[in-house]
C-alpha positions as MATLAB code, in Angstrom:
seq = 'XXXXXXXXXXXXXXXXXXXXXXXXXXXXXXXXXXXXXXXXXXXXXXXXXXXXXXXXXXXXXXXXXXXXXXXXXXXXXXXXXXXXXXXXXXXXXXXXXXXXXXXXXXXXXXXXXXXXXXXXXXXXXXXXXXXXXXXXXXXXXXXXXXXXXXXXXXXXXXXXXXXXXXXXXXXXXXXXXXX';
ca = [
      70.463   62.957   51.939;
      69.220   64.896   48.820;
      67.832   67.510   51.114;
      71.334   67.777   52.913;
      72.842   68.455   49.732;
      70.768   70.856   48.510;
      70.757   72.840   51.717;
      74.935   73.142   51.086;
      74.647   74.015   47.787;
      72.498   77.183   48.788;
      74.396   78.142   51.470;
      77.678   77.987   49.272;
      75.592   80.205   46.869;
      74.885   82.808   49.537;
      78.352   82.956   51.040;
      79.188   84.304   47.210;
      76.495   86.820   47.164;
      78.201   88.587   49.814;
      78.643   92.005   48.990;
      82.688   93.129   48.186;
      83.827   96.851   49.190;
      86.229   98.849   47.657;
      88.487  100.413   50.754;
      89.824  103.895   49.769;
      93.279  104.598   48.225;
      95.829  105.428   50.212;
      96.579  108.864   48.926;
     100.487  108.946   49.945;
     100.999  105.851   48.253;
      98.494  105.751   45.501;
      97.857  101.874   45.936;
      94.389  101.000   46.135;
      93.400   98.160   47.849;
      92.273   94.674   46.261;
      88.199   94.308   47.430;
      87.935   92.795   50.874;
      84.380   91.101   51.308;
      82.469   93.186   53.760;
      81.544   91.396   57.200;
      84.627   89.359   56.666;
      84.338   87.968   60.636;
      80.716   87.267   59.696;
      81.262   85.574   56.636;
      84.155   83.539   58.088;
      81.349   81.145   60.732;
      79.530   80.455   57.665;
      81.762   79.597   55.429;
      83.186   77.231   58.143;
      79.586   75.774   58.163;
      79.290   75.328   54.578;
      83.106   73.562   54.661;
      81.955   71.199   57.300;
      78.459   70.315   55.361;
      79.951   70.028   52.488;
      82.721   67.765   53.862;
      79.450   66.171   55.267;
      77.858   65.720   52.117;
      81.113   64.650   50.723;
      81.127   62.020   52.990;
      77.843   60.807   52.376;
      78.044   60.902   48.862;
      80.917   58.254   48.819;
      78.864   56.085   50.885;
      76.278   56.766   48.709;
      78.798   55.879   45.717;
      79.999   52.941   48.221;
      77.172   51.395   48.505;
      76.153   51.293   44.901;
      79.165   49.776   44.272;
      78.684   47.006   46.298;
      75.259   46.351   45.057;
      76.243   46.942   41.796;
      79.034   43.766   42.821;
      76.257   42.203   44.914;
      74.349   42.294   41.665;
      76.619   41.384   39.400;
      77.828   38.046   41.719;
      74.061   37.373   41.833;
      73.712   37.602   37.779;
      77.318   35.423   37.402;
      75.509   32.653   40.083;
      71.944   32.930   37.855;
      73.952   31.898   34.830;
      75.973   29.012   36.479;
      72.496   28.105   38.286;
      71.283   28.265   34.558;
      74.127   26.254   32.910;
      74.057   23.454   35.597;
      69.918   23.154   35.049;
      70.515   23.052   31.506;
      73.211   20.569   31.507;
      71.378   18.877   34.103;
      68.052   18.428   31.816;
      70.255   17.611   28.874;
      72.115   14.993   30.776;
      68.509   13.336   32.507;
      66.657   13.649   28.921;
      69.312   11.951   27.125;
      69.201    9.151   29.760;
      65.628    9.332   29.334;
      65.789    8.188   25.545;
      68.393    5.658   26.502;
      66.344    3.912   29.237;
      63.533    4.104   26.823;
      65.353    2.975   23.629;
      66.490    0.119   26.559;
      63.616   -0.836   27.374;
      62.016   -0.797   24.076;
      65.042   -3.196   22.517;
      64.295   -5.390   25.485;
      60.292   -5.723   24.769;
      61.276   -6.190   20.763;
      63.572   -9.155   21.778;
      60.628  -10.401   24.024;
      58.278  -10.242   21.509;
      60.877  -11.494   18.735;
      61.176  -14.482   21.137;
      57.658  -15.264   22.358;
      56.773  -15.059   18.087;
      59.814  -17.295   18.391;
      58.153  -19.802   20.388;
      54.492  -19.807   19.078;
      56.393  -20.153   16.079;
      58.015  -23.291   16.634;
      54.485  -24.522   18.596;
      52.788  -24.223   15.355;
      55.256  -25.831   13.649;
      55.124  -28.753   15.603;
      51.407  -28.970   15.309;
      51.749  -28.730   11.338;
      54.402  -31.738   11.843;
      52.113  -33.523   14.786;
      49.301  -32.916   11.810;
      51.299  -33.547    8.720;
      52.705  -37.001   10.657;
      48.711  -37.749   11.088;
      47.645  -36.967    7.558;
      50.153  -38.849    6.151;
      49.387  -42.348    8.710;
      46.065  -41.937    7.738;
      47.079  -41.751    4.018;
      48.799  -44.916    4.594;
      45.648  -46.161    6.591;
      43.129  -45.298    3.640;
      45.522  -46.946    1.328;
      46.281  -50.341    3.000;
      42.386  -49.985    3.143;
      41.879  -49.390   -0.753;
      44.502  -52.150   -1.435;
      42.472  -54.802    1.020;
      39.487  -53.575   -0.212;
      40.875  -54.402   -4.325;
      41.981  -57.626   -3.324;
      38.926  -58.378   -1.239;
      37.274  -57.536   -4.834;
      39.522  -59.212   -6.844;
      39.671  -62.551   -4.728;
      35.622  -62.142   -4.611;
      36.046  -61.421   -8.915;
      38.228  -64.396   -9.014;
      36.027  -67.005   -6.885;
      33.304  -65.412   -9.191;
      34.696  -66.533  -12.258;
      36.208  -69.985  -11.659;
      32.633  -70.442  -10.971;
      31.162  -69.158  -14.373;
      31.187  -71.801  -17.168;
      34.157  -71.742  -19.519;
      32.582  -70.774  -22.329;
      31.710  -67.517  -20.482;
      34.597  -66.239  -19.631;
      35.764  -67.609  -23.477;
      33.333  -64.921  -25.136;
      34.643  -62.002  -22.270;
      37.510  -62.954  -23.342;
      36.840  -62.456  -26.799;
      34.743  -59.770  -26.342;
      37.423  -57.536  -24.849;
      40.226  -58.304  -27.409;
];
C-alpha cells in the first residue's frame, strides 16, 4: 500500500516536470499566447493514470483510515469491557472477603460460646464435687465429734466409777488441793 502511494506521488511529480512552450505571437494581433505544455496528447494518458491511482490510493487510504477506526473502537470496547471485567472482580473479591470475615467471625462466636459453655459445665461439675466433698467433710466432722463426745463421757463415766471408788478422804484433800 505504501509502495502504491509512493509510486503516485512520483508520477504526479513527473507529469509537472513537463516542459511548457511559449507559441509565437501572433503578429496581426499582438496577443501572445498563455504557455501550452508541450506533448499535451502525451501528457493527457498519464495524467489520466495518475487521476485513477491516485483515486486508487485515495481509496485505500480511507480503508486504511477505516479500518483503524474500527480497531481503534474494537480497542476501545475491549478497554471499556477490561474495566467492567475489572470492577465486577473487584467487587466480587470485596463481596467473598467480607463474607469471609463474617463466616469466620461466625464461626469463631460459635466456638467462644462452646467453650464458654463446656467451662460452663466443668464448672458446675467441680462445684458439685466441692459440695459432694464439703457435705463429706462436714459428716465426718460430725462423726469425729460424736466420737470425741463418747469418747469424754466414756472418760468421764470411767473418772467417775474411779472416784466413788477412792476413799473419801481422797477426794476431800483433791478437793482441797484444787481450791
Amino acid at each position: 500500500m505504501v509502495n502504491d502511494v509512493r509510486k503516485i506521488v512520483v508520477q504526479k511529480r513527473n507529469v509537472q516536470k513537463v516542459a511548457t512552450a511559449t507559441l509565437p505571437t501572433l503578429s496581426n494581433t499582438g496577443v501572445q499566447l498563455k504557455k501550452m505544455p508541450v506533448g499535451v496528447s502525451s501528457a493527457i494518458s498519464p495524467i489520466k493514470d495518475d487521476f485513477a491511482s491516485l483515486k486508487k490510493a485515495a481509496l485505500i487510504v480511507q480503508q486504511i483510515r477505516i479500518s483503524a477506526q474500527q480497531e481503534l473502537e474494537m480497542t476501545r470496547k475491549m478497554r471499556a469491557d477490561a474495566q467492567r471485567y475489572q470492577q465486577e472482580t473487584t467487587t466480587k473479591a470485596r463481596s467473598e472477603a467480607q463474607q469471609l470475615i463474617l463466616r469466620a467471625r461466625l464461626a469463631t462466636q460459635r466456638e467462644i460460646e462452646e467453650l464458654i459453655r463446656q467451662a460452663g459445665e466443668e464448672i458446675q461439675k467441680v462445684l458439685a464435687d466441692i459440695r459432694v466433698i464439703r457435705i463429706t467433710a462436714q459428716e465426718e466432722l460430725a462423726t469425729q465429734r460424736k466420737l470425741t463426745d463418747a469418747a469424754k463421757l466414756n472418760n468421764l463415766s470411767l473418772a467417775l466409777k474411779r472416784g466413788l471408788e477412792k476413799p473419801e478422804s481422797k477426794r476431800r484433800k483433791q478437793l482441797t488441793a484444787v481450791k
